[in-house]
C-alpha positions as CSV (number, residue, x, y, z in Angstrom):
1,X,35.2,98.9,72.0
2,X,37.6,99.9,74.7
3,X,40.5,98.0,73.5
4,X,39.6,99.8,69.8
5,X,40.2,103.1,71.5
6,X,43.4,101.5,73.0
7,X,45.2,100.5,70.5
8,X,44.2,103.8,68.3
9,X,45.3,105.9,71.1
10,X,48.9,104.1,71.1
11,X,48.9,104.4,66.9
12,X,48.7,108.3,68.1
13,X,51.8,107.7,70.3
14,X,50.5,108.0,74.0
15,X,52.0,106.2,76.4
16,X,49.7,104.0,78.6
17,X,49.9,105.7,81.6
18,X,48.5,108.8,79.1
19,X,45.7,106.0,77.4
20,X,44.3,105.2,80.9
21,X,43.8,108.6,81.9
22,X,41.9,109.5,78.1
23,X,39.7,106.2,78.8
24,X,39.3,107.6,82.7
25,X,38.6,111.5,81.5
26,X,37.0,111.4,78.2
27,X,35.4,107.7,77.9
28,X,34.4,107.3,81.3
29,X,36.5,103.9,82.0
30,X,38.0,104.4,85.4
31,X,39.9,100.7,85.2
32,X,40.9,99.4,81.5
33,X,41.9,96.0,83.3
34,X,38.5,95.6,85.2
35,X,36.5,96.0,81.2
36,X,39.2,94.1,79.1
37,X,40.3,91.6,81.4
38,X,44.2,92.6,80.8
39,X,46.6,95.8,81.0
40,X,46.8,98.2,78.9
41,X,50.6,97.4,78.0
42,X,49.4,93.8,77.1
43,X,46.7,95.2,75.2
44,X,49.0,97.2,73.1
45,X,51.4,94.4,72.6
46,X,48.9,92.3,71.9
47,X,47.5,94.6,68.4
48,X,51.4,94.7,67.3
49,X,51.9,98.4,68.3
50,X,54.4,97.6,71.2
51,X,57.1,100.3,71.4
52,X,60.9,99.6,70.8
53,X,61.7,100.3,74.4
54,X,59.8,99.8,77.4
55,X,57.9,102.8,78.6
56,X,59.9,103.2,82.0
57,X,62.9,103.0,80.5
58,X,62.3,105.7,77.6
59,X,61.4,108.1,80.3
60,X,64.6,107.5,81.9
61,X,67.0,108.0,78.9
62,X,64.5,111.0,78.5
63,X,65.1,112.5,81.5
64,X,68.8,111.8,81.3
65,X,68.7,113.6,77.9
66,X,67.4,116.6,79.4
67,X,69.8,116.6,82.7
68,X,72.4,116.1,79.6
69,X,71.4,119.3,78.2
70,X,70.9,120.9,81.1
71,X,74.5,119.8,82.3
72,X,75.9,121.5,78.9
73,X,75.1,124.7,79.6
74,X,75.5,124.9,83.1
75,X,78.8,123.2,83.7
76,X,78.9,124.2,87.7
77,X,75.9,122.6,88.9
78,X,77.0,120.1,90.6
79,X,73.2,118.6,92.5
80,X,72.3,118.1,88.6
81,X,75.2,116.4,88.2
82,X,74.6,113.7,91.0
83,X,70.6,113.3,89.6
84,X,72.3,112.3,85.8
85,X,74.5,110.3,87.7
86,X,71.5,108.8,89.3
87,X,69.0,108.5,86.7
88,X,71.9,106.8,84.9
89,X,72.3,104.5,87.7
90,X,68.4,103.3,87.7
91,X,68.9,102.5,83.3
92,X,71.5,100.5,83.9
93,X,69.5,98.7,86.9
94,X,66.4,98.7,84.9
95,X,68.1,97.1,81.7
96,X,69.8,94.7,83.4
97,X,66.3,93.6,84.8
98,X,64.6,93.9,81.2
99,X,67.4,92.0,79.7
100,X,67.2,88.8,82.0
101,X,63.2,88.9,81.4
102,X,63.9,88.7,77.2
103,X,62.3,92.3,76.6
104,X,65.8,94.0,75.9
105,X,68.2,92.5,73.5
106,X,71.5,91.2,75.5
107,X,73.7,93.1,73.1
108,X,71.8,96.4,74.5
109,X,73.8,98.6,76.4
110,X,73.4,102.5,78.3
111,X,76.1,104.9,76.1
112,X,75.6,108.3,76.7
113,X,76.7,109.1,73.3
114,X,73.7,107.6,71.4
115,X,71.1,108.7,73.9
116,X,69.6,111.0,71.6
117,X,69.6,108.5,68.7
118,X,67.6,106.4,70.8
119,X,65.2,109.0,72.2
120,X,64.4,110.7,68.9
């Protein structure tokens, strides 16, 4: 029953972190692991619903698409600058790590140009 509401949650497009706390709030599962016997994440994979990029790295190219934005329209500020540069710094780190474990293609590659094609 649990992993039933898993996997329709992720059809809905929540992220795991966003599943355990709707199992933990509304279902009353305060550990999906300790029930199923696996994560979440594996759970999801598991049912064929796994997303296209791992869920770390989407928020990172998300934030970096709002910094991006941000950065756009306020040209001067230059501590928002250093965090893109940052959160730029920890996708590159993060892909190189998903690449050597096979989850990431090794043609992939950070361009700050397609971002948004990527994101959306």
């Amino acid at each position: 029953e649990v992993e039933e509401i898993i996997i329709r949650l992720s059809g809905e497009g929540l992220s795991s972190a966003e599943i355990g706390t709707a199992l933990r709030d509304k279902h009353g599962v305060p550990d999906a692991k300790l029930v199923t016997g696996e994560r979440i994440s594996q759970t999801i994979a598991r049912s064929g619903n796994s997303p296209k990029y791992p869920e770390d790295l989407m928020s990172l190219m998300r934030r970096a698409l709002r910094l991006i934005d941000h950065l756009s329209q306020n040209g001067k500020d230059i501590h928002n600058r250093r965090q893109l540069e940052l959160c730029e710094s920890k996708i590159r780190r993060l892909s190189r790590y998903y690449k050597e474990n096979k989850r990431l293609g090794p043609e992939w590659t950070y361009k700050r140009d397609q971002l948004r094609l990527m994101v959306e």
